[in-house]
N, C-alpha and C positions, 0 to 999 in steps of 0.2 A: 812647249806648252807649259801650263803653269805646272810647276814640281815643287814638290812639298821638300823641304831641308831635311837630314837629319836629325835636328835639333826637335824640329817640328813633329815628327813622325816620335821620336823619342819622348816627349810632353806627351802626347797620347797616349803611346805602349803606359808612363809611368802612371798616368790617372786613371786609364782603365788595370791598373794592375794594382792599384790603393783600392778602387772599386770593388773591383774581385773579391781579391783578398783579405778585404776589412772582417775583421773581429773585434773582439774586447781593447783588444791595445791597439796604440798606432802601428800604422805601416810603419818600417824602417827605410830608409836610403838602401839598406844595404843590401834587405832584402829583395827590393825592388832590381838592384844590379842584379844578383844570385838569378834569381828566374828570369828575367830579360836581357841580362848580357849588355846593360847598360851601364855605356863604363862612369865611374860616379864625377869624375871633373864635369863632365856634361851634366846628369844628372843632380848634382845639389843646387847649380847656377841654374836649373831650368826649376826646380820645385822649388825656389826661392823666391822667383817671379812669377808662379803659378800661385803661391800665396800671398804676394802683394795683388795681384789681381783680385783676389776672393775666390780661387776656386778652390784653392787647400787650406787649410789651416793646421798649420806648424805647431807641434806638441815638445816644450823641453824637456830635455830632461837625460837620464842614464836609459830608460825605456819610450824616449820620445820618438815622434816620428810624424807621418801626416794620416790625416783625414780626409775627406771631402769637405767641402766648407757647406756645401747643399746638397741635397736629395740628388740621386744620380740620375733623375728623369728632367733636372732643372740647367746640368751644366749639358752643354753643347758640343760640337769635334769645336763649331767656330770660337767659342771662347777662350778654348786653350790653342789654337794657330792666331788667333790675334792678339795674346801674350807671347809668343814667339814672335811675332813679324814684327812687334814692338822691337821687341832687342836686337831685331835681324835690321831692321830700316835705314840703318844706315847705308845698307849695299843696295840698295832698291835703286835700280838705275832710271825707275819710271819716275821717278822723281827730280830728276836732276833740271834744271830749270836751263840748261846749254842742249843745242843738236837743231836739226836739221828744221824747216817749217814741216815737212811730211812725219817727220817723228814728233813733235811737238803736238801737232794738232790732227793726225791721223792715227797713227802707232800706238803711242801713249795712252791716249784717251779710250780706243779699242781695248788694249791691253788691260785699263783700269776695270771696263764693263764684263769683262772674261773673270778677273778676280772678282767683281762682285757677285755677278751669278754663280761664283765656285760657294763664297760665303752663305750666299741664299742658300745653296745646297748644305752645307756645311751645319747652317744652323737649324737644319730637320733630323738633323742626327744627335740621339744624346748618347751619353755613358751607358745608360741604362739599355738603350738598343744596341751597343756592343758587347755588354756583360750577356744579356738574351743571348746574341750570335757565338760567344765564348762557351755558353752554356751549352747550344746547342748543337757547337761541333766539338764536344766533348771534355772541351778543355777544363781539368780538375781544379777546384778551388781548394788553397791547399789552409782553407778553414771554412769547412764545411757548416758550422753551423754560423755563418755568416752574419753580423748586422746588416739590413739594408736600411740604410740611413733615410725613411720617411716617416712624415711627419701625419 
């Protein structure tokens, strides 16, 4: 069934954990390793492509780090797994334009309608209804007097 990469699953832990955790400064990389256990070669190549998309924006600096680039009720799970599946596409085997007529025009195309309806689902979910669900099974934010980035 469709399974989500680690790369994928890790883009998320990292946006909802910039989310969370926002205050006066930016998140750090490093930070975000320390409390998720996300080890950082993954991490800077995943929040580099998360900010070429627009969902982060990248602070320089000796105290830089990231942000949310939009109100965390505007980004989606789908728009940070379709910056992954960018960089991931080249392994996508549902694309290969060689195989079988039953895989070409059966399989394939099945296969495509299973990822879209994941995406449909995918894009009723924001940051903001996972920070709610982090909040509400207890999990500390370890800046408590939080900005929430709305406008």
């Amino acid at each position: 069934m469709f399974r989500l990469s680690r790369k994928t699953l890790f883009a998320i832990e990292a946006v909802l954990d910039i989310a969370y955790h926002a205050g006066p400064a930016p998140v750090q990389s490093r930070e975000i390793t320390r409390r998720q256990g996300i080890p950082r070669r993954y991490l800077e190549q995943v929040l580099q492509n998360l900010v070429r998309a627009g969902v982060l924006t990248g602070v320089r600096g000796p105290r830089g780090g990231y942000r949310l680039a939009r109100e965390r009720r505007r980004i989606t799970l789908a728009d940070i797994v379709r910056v992954i599946l960018e960089m991931e596409a080249r392994d996508d085997p549902t694309d290969a334009d060689d195989g079988s007529p039953l895989g070409l025009k059966v399989v394939r195309p099945l296969w495509r309608e299973m990822a879209d309806d994941c995406m449909e689902q995918l894009e009723k979910i924001t940051i903001q209804d996972l920070c709610n669900r982090a909040r509400d099974a207890g999990v500390e934010s370890e800046e408590p007097d939080r900005i929430d980035y709305t406008i």
